[in-house]
C-alpha positions in Angstrom: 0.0 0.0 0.0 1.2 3.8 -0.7 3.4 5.0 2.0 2.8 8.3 3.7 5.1 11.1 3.9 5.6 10.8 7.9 6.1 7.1 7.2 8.5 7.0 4.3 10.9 9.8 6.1 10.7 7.5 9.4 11.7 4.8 7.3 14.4 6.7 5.2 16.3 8.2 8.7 16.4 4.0 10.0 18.3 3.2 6.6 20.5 6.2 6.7 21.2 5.0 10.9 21.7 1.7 9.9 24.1 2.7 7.1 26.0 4.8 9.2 26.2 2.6 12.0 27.6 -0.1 9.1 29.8 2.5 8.1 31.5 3.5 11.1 31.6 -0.6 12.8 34.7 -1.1 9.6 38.3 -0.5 10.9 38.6 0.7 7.4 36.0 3.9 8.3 39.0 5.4 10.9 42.0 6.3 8.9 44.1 6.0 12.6 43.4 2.8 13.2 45.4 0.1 12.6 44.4 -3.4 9.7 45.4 -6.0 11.6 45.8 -9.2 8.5 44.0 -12.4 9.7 42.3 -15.2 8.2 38.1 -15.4 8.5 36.9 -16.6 11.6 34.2 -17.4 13.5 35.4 -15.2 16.4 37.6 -12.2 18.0 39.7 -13.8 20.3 40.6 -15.9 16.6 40.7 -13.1 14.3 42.8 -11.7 17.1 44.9 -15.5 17.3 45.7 -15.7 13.3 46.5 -12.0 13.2 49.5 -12.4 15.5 50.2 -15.6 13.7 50.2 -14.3 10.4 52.8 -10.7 12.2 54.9 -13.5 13.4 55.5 -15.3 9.9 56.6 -12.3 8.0 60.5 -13.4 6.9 63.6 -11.2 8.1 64.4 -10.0 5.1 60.4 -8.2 4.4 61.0 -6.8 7.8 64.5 -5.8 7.6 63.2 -3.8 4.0 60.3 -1.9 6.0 60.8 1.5 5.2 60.2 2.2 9.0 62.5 0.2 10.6 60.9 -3.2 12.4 60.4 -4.2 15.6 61.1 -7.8 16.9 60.4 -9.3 13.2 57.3 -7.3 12.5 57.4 -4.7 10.4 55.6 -1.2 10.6 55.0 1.8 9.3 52.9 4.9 9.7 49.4 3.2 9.7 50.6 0.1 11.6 49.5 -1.9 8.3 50.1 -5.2 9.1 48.1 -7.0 6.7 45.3 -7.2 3.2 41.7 -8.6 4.3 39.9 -7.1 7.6 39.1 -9.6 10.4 35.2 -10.8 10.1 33.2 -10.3 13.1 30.8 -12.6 14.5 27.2 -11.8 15.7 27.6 -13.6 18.7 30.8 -10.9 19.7 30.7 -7.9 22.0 28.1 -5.0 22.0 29.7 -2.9 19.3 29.9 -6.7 17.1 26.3 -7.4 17.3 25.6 -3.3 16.5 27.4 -3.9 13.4 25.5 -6.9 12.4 22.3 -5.6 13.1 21.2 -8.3 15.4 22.0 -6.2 19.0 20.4 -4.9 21.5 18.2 -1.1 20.3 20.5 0.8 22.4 23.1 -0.5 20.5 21.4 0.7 17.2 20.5 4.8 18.5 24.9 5.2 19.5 26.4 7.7 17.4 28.7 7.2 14.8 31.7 8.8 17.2 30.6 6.4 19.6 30.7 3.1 16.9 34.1 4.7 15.6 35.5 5.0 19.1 34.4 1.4 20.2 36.0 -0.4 17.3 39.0 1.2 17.3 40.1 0.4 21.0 38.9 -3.3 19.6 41.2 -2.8 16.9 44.0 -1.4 19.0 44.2 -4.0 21.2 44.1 -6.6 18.6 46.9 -5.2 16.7 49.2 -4.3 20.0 49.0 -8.2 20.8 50.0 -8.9 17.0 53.5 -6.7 17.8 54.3 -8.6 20.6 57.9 -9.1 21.1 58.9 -12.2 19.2 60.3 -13.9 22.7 57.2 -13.4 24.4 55.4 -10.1 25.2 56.6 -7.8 28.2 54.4 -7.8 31.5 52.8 -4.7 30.8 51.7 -5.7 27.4 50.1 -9.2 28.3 48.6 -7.6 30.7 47.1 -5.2 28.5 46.4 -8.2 25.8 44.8 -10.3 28.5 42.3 -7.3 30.1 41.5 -7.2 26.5 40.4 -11.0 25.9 43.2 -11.4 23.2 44.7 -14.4 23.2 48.4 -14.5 23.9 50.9 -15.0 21.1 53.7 -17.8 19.8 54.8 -19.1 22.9 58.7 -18.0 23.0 61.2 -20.5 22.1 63.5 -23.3 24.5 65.8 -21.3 26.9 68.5 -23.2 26.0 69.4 -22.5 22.4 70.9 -25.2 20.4 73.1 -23.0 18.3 75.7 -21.1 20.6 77.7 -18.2 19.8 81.2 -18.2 17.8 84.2 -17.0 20.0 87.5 -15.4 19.3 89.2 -18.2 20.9 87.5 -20.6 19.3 88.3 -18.6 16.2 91.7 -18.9 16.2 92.5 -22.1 18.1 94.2 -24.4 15.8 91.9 -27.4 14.8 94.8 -30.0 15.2 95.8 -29.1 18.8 94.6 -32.1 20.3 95.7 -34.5 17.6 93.4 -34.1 14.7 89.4 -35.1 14.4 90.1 -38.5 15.6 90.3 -38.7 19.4 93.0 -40.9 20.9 92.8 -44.1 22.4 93.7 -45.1 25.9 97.4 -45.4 26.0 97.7 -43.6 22.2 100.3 -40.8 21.8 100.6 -38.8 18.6 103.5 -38.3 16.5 105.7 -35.2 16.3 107.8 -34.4 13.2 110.7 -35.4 15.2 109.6 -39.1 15.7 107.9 -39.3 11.9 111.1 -37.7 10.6 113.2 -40.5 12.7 110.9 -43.5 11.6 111.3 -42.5 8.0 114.9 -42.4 7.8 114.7 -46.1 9.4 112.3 -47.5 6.8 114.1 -44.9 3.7 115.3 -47.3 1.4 117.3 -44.7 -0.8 119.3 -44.0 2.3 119.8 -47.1 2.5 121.4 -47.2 -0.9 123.0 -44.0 -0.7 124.9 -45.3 2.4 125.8 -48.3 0.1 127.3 -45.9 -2.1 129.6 -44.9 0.7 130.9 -48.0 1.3 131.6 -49.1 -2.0 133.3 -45.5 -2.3 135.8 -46.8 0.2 136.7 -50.0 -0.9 138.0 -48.5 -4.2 139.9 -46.4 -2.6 141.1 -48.6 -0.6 142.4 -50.6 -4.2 143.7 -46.9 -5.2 145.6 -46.8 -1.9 147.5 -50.3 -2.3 149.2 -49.2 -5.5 151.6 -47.3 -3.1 152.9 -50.3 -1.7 155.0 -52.9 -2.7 153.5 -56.2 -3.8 155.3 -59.4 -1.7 154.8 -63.0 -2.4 155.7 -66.4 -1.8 157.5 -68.0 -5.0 158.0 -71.3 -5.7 159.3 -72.5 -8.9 159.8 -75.9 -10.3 161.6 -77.2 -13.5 161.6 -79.4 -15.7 163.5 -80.1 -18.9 165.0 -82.4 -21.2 168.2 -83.1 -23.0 168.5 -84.4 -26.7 171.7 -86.0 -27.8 171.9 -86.8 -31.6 168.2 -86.0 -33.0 167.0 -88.5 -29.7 165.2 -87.2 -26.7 167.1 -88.0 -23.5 165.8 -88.4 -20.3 164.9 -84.6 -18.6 167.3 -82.9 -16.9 167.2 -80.2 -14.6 169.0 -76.8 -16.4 172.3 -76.0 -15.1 172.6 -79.9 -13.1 174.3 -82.7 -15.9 172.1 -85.9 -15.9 169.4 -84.1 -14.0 165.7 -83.4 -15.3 164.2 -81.9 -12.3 164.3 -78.6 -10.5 162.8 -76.4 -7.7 163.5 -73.0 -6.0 161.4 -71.4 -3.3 161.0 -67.8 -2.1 160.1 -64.3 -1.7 159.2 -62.0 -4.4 158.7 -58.2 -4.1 157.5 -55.5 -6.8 157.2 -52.0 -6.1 155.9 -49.5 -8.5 158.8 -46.5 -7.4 157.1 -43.4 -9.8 154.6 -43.7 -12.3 154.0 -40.0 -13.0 151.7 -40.0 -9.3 149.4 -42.0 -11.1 148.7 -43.7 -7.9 149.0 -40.9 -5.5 146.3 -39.2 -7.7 144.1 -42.3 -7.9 143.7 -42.4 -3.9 143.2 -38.3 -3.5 140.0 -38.8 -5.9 139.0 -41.9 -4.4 139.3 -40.0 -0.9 137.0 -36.8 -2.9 134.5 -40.2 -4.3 133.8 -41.1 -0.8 133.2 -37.3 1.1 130.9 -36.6 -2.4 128.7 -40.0 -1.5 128.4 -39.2 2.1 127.3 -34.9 1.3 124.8 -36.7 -0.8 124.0 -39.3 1.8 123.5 -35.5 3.9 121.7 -34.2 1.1 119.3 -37.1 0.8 118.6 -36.6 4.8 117.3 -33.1 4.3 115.4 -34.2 1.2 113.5 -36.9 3.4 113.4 -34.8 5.9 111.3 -32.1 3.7 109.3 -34.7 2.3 107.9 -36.3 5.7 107.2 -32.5 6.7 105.3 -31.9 3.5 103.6 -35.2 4.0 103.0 -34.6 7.6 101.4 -31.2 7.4 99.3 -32.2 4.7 97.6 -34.6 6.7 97.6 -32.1 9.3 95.9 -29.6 7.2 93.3 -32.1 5.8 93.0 -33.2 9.7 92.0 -29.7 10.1 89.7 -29.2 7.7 87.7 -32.4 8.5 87.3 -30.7 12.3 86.4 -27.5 11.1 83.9 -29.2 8.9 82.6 -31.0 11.4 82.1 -28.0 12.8 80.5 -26.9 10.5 78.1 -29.4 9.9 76.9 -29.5 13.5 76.6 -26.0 12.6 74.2 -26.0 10.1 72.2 -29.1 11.5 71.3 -26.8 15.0 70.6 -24.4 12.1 68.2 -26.6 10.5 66.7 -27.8 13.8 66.0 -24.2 14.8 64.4 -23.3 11.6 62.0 -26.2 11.6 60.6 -25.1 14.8 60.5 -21.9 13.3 58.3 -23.0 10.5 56.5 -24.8 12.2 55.5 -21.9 14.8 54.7 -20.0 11.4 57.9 -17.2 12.3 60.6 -18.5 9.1 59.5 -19.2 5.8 59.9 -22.9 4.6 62.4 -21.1 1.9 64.5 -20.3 4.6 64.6 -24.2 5.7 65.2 -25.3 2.4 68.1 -22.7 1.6 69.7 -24.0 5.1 69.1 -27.9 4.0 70.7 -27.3 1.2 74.0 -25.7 2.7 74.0 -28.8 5.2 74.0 -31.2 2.0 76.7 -28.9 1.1 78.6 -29.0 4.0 78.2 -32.9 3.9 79.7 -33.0 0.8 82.4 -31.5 1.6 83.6 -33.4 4.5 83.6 -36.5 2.7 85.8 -35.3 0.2 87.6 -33.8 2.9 87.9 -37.5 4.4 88.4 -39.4 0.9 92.1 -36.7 1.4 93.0 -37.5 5.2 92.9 -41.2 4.5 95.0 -40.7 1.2 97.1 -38.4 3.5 97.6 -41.2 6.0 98.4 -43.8 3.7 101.0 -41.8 2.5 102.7 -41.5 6.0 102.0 -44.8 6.8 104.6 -45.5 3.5 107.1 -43.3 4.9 106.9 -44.0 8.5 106.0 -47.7 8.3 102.6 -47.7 10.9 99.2 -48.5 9.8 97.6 -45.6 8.7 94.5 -46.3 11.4 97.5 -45.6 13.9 98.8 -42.7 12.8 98.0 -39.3 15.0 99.9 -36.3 14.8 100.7 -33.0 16.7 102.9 -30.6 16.0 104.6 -29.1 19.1 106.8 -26.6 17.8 106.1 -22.8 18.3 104.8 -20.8 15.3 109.0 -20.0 13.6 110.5 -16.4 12.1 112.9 -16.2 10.0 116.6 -14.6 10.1 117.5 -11.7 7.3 117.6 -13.8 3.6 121.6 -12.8 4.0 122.2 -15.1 6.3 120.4 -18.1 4.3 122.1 -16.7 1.6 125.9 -17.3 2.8 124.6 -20.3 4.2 124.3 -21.8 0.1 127.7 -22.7 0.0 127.0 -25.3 3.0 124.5 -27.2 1.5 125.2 -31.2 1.0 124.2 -30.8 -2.8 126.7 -28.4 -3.3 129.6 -29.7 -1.6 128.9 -33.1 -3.1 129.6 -31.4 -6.4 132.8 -29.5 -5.3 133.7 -32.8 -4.0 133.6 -34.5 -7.3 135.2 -31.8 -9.2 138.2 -32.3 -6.6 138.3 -36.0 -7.4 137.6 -34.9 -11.5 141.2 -32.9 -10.8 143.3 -36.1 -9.5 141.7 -38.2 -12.1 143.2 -35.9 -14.6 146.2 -35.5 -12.8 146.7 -39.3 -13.0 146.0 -39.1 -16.6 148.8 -36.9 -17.1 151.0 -39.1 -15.5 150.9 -41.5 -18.0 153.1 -39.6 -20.0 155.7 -39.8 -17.3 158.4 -42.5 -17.6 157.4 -45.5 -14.7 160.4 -46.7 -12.6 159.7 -50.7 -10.5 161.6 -52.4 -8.9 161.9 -56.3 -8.5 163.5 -58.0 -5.7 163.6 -62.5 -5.4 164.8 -63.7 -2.3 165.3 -68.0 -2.7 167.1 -69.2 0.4 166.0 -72.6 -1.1 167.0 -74.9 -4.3 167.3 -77.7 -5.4 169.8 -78.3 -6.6 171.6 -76.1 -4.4 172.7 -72.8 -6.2 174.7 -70.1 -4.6 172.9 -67.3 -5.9 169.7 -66.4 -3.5 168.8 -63.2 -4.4 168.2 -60.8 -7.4 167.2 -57.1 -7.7 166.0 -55.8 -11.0 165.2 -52.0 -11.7 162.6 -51.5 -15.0 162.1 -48.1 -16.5 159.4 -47.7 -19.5 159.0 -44.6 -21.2 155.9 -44.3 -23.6 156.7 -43.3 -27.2 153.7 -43.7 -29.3 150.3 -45.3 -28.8 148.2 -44.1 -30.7 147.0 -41.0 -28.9 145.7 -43.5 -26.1 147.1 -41.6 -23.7 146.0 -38.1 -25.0 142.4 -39.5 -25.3 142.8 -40.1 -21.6 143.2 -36.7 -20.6 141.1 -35.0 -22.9 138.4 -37.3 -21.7 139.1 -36.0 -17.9 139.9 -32.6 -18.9 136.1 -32.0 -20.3 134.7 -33.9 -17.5 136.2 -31.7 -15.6 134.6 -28.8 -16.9 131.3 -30.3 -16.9 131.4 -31.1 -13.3 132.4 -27.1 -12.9 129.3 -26.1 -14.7 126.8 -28.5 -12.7 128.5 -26.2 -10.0 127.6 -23.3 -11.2 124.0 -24.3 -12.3 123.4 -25.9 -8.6 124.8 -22.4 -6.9 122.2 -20.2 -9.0 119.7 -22.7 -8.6 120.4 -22.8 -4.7 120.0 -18.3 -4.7 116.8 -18.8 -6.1 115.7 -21.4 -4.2 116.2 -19.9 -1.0 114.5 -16.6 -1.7 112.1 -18.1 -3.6 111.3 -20.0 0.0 112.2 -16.6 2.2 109.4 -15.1 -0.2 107.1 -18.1 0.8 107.5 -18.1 4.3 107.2 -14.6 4.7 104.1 -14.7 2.8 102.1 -17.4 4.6 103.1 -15.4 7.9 101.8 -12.8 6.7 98.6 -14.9 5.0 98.7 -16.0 8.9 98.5 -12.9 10.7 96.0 -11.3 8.0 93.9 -14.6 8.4 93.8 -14.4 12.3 92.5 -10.9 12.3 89.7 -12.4 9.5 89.2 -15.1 11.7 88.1 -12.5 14.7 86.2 -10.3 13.1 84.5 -13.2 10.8 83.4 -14.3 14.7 82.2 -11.1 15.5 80.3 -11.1 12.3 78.0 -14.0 12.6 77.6 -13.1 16.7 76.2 -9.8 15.4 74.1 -11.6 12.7 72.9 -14.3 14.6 71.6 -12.3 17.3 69.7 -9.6 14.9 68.1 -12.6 13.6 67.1 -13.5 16.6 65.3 -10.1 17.3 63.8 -10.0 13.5 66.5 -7.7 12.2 68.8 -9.9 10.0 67.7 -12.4 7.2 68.1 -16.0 7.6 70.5 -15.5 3.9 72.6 -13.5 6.0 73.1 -15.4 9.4 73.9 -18.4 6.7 76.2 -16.3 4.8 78.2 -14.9 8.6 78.5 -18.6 9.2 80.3 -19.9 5.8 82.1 -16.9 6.4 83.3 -17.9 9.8 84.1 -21.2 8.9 86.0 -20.3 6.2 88.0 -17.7 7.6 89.0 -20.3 10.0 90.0 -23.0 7.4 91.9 -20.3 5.9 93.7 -19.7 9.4 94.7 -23.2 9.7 95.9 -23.2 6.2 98.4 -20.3 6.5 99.4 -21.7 9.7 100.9 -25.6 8.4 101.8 -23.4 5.4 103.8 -21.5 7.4 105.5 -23.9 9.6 105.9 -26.1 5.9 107.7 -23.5 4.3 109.9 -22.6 7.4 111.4 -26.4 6.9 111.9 -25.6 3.3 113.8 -22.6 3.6 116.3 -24.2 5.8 116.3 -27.3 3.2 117.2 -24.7 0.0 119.2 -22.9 2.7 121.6 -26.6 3.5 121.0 -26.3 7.4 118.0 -28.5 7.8 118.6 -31.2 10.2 120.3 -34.2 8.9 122.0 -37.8 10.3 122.8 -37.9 14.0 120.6 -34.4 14.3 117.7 -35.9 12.4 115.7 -36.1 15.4 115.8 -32.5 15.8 113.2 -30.1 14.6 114.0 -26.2 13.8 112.1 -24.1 16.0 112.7 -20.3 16.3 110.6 -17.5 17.8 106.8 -17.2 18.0 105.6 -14.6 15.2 103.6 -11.6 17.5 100.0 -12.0 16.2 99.6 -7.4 16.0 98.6 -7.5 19.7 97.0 -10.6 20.3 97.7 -14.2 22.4 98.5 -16.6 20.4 96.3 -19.8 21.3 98.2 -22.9 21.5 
């Protein structure tokens, strides 16, 4: 039926009441109030429940890019926007709910818009201050606040006792191998220094063993060059025989010089003594004496070459003992890191990207220490060769205090004392007498001859003879001139390995003063890396923790730190390493009855700082 006038603006003021009192129940209708992102519910306390849960998720890295800073992993800005989609009220909420619905009470329905406004934004506010709730747990004040306010309190705050603990300087810079290595040690067990491996090796060496050999066979000739400068004596007996023939008929034998007799015999001493040859044999025994000190400088020589060898052996297991540790490390690392970000997830505060990101640098990490392992056990097989213990036996430590070096000048002069060296010099020397000796071929060569028979038969007055021979070469062919030519360019060969092996000793030992100073300074440079590489993650790790550093970056600080302190451990056995070679290409390294000492020198001063042990 047709309205009246009175009834259709009765009914037109209801709409525009009911409109506004729609109008002003939104969040949306106050520009000061704060949009709080939640999934629909059924109720305020859950809008209120999924809001904080949905704050809490937000990743690092969107809070660490707010434009307005962030607060404990939340981010905010101006308008406290925390979210899209508005929370959906339930008719069966609070007074101002059920005005907003149109189902309350008619008092409900005649409040002003000011007062619908005003009511819904202290709502609002309360369920957006228990969303910002610190991320370990809100402060007294606030869950008070939240709990006056019938908003359910947020993620509960994680374990007290936190599964991944803090990087320290110390443990930044202690070496890896201190305690012999990632393998512990067995009841009764003691590890090996370079002293003992360096000692076992030269046992087991077998081209010592030949080389000392070649010693002994360097004495016995010249032992045969020093018995031409005696006289040869022997015992001489001499028996005769002989036979007469009388007219074309073969008599019965008859000793010479006794008529009728066929037999003879004389018995004595004989003597022969070479009185000058030209020194022929005076020179053969001076280069037999040069043979033998040339085979035992390079018996010397082959000491220090061992002895560089086992060091280069055993620091390279040392260094691949490290890096398994550090590794190790490592690993245990990135598993707490795992185990922390699955709760995270799972608590709706890290993004499953950020677990996956981590998983993947444990599988990484993994990786990596097996290949690190596949090394070590090469490494130990190798010093189980030299040393001659099974390799599941072998544990090291090196003792010895990180070395300096003296000026390069004094390594330098120190070249002309290497075994190498005066091997050669030696041989040159005996190169000399040899063509000495062939020189003295040219001379004339006096013996002498002396026979002593105090007994014959028959008896003969005459019991001893002397007899001087002198031979004088005149022509041969240019036998003799071959000779000397031949020791004459030998000679010179022997003076230009000389040469070669002195400029090739000056290199060597700056080329090694170079290296050593390099990997202490690598060292030093490495230690201070090491520190602040500590310092680094600590700093990350613990903005993280209050929602102001990415989950990419705490991984990052930690790769970092671990690989500063591989680094460290690196420059230190390369350090140490090329200390022994310098004094190997320097000839001072230890060798024979000092073999089982090991060159230590001065700690290097680390700008400052303790050295850990």
């Amino acid at each position: 039926m047709p309205l009246s006038r009175r009834n259709c603006r009765n009914t037109l003021a209801f709409v525009f009441l009911l409109a506004g009192a729609l109008t002003s129940s939104s969040p949306a209708a106050d520009s000061g109030s704060p949009s709080v992102s939640a999934s629909t519910s059924t109720s305020t306390s859950a809008a209120a429940d999924t809001a904080s849960a949905s704050v809490t998720s937000a990743s690092p890295a969107n809070a660490s890019a707010s434009p307005s800073g962030s607060t404990d992993g939340v981010s905010t800005s101006g308008s406290t926007s925390l979210g899209e989609s508005q929370p959906a009220q339930s008719a069966s909420g609070s007074g101002s709910s059920a005005a907003a619905s149109g189902s309350g009470s008619g008092s409900a329905g005649r409040r002003s818009h000011r007062e619908w406004a005003t009511s819904d934004v202290d709502t609002n506010t309360a369920t957006a201050k228990a969303a910002l709730l610190p991320v370990n747990g809100p402060s007294p004040a606030t869950r008070q606040e939240t709990k006056s306010s019938d908003v359910a309190d947020p993620v509960p705050p994680p374990p007290a006792t936190d599964t991944f603990a803090p990087a320290t300087q110390a443990a930044a810079t202690a070496s890896p191998v201190a305690q012999g290595g990632p393998t512990p040690l067995a009841p009764g067990e003691k590890p090996l220094t370079l002293a003992e491996c360096f000692r076992l090796a030269a046992i087991r060496s077998d081209t010592l063993k030949i080389t000392a050999q070649d010693v002994l066979i360097a004495k016995t000739q010249w032992s045969q060059a020093a018995a031409g400068l005696f006289p040869t004596v022997s015992l001489v007996n001499s028996e005769s025989f002989q036979n007469q023939v009388r007219n074309g008929t073969a008599a019965r034998l008859s000793v010479s010089g006794a008529a009728g007799r066929d037999y003879g015999s004389s018995t004595g001493i004989g003597a022969t003594q070479t009185i000058f040859n030209g020194a022929q044999n005076y020179n053969a025994v001076g280069a037999a004496s040069q043979t033998i000190e040339a085979k035992r400088q390079t018996l010397r020589y082959g000491y220090q070459t061992l002895y560089q060898d086992t060091a280069t052996a055993f620091y390279q297991m040392l260094i691949d003992a490290g890096q398994v540790s550090i590794l190790t490390d490592l690993v245990h690392d990135f598993e707490s890191r795992v185990t922390e970000l699955q709760r995270r997830v799972r608590l709706g505060r890290s993004r499953p990207a950020d677990l996956l990101l981590a998983q993947a640098d444990l599988a990484s990490g993994r990786v990596s220490l097996e290949q690190e392992k596949a090394l070590l056990n090469v490494d130990r097989e190798m010093m189980a060769f030299l040393i001659g213990i099974p390799a599941g036996k072998i544990f090291l430590r090196d003792e010895a205090a990180l070395p300096t070096a003296a000026n390069i000048e004094a390594y330098l002069r120190d070249i002309n004392f290497r075994p190498d060296l005066l091997s050669q010099l030696a041989t040159i020397r005996a190169t000399e007498r040899d063509l000495s000796s062939a020189k003295g071929a040219l001379w004339p060569t006096i013996t002498g001859d002396f026979n002593w028979t105090p007994l014959n038969d028959p008896k003969n007055t005459q019991q001893w003879t002397a007899t001087f021979n002198v031979s004088l070469p005149i022509f041969d062919g240019g036998l003799i001139i071959g000779r000397i030519n031949e020791q004459r360019e030998l000679l010179r060969q022997s003076q230009f390995s000389l040469e070669s092996l002195q400029r090739t000793g000056d290199q060597q030992v700056r080329s090694a003063y170079a290296n050593f100073n390099g990997s202490a300074a690598q060292y030093l440079q490495n230690r201070q890396y090491a520190e602040l590489s500590a310092m680094n993650y600590n700093a990350q790790l613990d903005d993280y923790r209050h929602g102001v550093s990415a989950n990419l970056d705490v991984l990052t600080a930690l790769q970092s730190y671990h690989s500063a302190r591989q680094q460290l451990h690196v420059a230190d056995m390369n350090t140490r390493l090329n200390f022994i070679k310098l004094h190997v290409a320097a000839g001072n390294a230890p060798t024979g009855s000092d073999a089982v000492t090991t060159v230590t020198s001065a700690p290097i001063p680390s700008a400052g700082k303790t050295m850990a042990p």
